[in-house]
C-alpha positions as MATLAB code, in Angstrom:
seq = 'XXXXXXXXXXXXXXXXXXXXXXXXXXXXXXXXXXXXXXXXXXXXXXXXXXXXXXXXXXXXX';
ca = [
       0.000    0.000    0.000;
       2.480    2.730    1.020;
       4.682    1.523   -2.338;
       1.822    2.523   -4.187;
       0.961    6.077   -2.456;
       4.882    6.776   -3.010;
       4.725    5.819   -6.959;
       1.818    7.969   -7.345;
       2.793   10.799   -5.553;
       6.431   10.599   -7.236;
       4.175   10.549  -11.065;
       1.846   13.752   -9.289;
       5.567   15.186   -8.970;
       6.849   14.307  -12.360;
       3.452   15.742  -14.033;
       3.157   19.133  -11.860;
       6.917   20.110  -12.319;
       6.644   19.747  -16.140;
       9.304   17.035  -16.762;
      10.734   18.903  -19.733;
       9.639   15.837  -22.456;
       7.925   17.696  -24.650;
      11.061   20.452  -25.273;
      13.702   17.731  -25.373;
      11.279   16.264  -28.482;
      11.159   19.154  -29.839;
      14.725   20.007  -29.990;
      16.026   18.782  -32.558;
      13.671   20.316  -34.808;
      14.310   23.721  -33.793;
      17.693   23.471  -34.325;
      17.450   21.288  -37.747;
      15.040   24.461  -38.545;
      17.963   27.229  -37.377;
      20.060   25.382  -39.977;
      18.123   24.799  -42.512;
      17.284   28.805  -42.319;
      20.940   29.861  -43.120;
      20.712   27.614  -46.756;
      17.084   27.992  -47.840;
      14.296   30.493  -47.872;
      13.429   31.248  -44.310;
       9.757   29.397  -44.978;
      11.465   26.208  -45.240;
      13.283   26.208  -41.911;
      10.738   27.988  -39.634;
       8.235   25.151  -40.997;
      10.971   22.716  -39.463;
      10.470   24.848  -36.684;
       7.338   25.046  -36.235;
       6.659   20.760  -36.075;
       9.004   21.443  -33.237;
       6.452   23.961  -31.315;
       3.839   21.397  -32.198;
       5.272   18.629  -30.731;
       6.188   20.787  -27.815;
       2.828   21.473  -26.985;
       1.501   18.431  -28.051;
       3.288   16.442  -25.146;
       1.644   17.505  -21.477;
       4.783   16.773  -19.555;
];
């Protein structure tokens, strides 16, 4: 019982503090999109960007 209690108050934890998932997913397409900006039309790479944002707020945590 208390095994239980302590699991779900460490996942109440991980959920309130914002873990930092959702930006470490979304990483690598804001820098892929940085690049991509300094060789093509600046459409291109904020687009990259943008899935980035997406994904960001897609993921709660």
């Amino acid at each position: 019982m208390k095994l239980k209690i302590f699991v779900f108050s460490l996942l109440i934890g991980f959920i309130l503090s914002g873990c930092g998932v959702g930006s470490l997913v979304a990483a690598p397409f804001r820098v892929t999109g940085a690049v991509v900006n300094i060789v093509t039309p600046d459409v291109v790479g904020d687009s990259i960007s943008k899935v980035g944002d997406a994904a960001d707020a897609a993921i709660p945590f």
